[in-house]
C-alpha angles and dihedrals in degrees: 000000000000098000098047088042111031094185099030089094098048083054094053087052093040094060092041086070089041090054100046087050097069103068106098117096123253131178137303114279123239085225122115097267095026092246126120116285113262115254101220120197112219109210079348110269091351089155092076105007119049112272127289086355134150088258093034091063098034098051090042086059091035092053110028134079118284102268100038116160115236111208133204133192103216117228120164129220124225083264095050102251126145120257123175102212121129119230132044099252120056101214102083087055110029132042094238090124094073085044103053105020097176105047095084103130139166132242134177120242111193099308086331121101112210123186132196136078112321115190091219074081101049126057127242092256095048082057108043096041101029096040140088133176130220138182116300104203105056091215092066128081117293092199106110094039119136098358093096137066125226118278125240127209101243084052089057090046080052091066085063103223109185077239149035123191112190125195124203110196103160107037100138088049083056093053094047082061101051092252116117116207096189083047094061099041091057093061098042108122109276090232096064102097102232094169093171139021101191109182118164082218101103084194089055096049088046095047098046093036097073079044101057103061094212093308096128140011119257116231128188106212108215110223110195115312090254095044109108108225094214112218091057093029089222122118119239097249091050085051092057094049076073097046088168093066087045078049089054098071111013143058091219152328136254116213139179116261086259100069091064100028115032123199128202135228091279093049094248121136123256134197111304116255111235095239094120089054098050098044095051092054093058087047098254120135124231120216122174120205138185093072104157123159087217108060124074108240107163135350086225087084092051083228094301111136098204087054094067093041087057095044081069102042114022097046108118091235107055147353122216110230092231145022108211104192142162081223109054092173093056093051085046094053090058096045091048112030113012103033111082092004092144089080090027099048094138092042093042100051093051089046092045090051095045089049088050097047091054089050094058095047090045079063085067110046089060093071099043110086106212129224110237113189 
């Protein structure tokens, strides 16, 4: 491994300090359960690798906190089998479009008519062995595109997370299609851990939620506050205005930052809503999404990454249930080694000197091309 990646073994030995360094105790979390909030990888590490990849997953698991959530956006292929990509069509993150040129095709969602290459048109096998993924966001590095295959979800289930979120985002479009998505989460094997389906379809998380049994918590994914969620013809900022009939059929809810921490038209913070609050008193968890290093989001963090993190987790009035991030280290970071470092000075500042060193070689490693056999 050393000769093909020159500074992945100073990173494994990196995060096994960083590790060793979170074991002393710190103090009770104003989360629902009083536990510290989830780091979910979105796409696994998608900030530096191409989205839901080999090296995406593994590095999200290598250089996180124990306990990081791996997620995976759930597309099917004509065969029914499980992909995590985002998105609905392949060609903004793959590079199917070289390969089949002419399978472009155009399909109607809701009065919308979206065109590119959809997998419900391509087999498992055409996926796994023709296509290759790259970077989705064209500031980031391009190092890792098109050396990798697309990721089912029983590979990433082989990496053997503690836990697995899955997010259904297109499940009528499936079933136009004659593919079932609920269909193929309740057969998945009951030793994979799916720990949370999040969808922002309320229909979908009715209808699967009398089927699971308790296997897995259900999650309404908040799309923005305008935005109509069809099958109840409310927009999502007017149904969490009612957060009991959210409570009715889900465990929780995911939202946007701004949800919690609105900004105005200059960037700057205002005041913080009280939906955390109010959600965890009637027992629903709040988890906030769309973290990234790499966006501006407000002036008030001064472009620091881990300052945001910690707006939403070390305030003395509430602590969001989960951090979903493109860069799962740097949330970890927060959770481990910044948040609560008043009573964890000693373990706060190792860990806070590991995290910084892998980033730094992480640096590195993006502008270094390795050799894959």
């Amino acid at each position: 491994m050393g000769g093909r990646y020159p500074h992945m073994l100073l990173i494994l030995i990196l995060l096994h300090g960083a590790n060793a360094a979170i074991d002393a105790p710190v103090e009770k979390w104003q989360t629902l359960d009083g536990r510290p909030p989830l780091v979910i990888a979105r796409g696994g590490f998608s900030g530096l690798f191409p989205e839901s990849s080999k090296f995406a997953y593994e590095f999200a698991m290598t250089a996180s906190l124990p306990g990081v959530v791996l997620e995976c956006d759930l597309q099917l292929s004509s065969d029914g089998v499980g992909f995590c990509r985002s998105g609905l069509t392949l060609d903004k993150s793959t590079l199917i479009a070289e390969m089949y040129p002419k399978k472009d095709k155009t399909y109607k969602l809701g009065s919308e008519d979206i065109h590119g290459w959809f997998a419900v048109d391509f087999t498992s096998d055409e996926l796994i062995n023709n296509v290759t993924v790259i970077q989705t966001i064209f500031s980031r590095p391009s190092t890792f595109d098109a050396i990798m295959g697309m990721y089912t979800l029983d590979d990433m289930a082989g990496l053997h997370p503690q836990q697995i979120w899955v997010n259904v985002e297109f499940d009528g479009f499936y079933r136009d299609h004659n593919l079932d998505i609920e269909d193929y989460l309740l057969k998945l094997p009951k030793d994979y851990p799916i720990a949370y389906i999040s969808s922002p379809d309320i229909s979908f998380l009715k209808s699967i939620g009398g089927k699971l049994k308790g296997r897995a918590k259900l999650i309404l994914r908040c799309l923005a506050d305008n935005v109509t969620e069809t099958s109840v013809k409310k927009s999502y900022g007017e149904i969490l205005k009612d957060l009991k009939s959210v409570k009715a059929f889900a465990s929780g809810i995911m939202v946007p930052r701004n949800y919690v921490w609105p900004v105005n038209n200059n960037l700057y913070l205002l005041p913080p809503t009280s939906l955390v609050k109010d959600a965890h008193a009637l027992g629903l968890e709040v988890h906030v999404g769309s973290f990234a290093n790499d966006i501006l989001t407000s002036y008030n963090y001064s472009y620091d990454p881990a300052a945001e993190y910690l707006q939403f987790i070390n305030n003395p009035d509430f602590t969001v249930d989960g951090l979903m991030t493109d860069f799962p280290p740097t949330a970890s970071g927060a959770v481990a080694c910044l948040a609560h470092n008043e009573a964890n000075a000693l373990a706060s500042s190792k860990l806070f000197f590991f995290f910084s060193l892998y980033v730094a070689v992480c640096t590195l490693l993006t502008h270094h091309h390795p050799t894959i056999d």
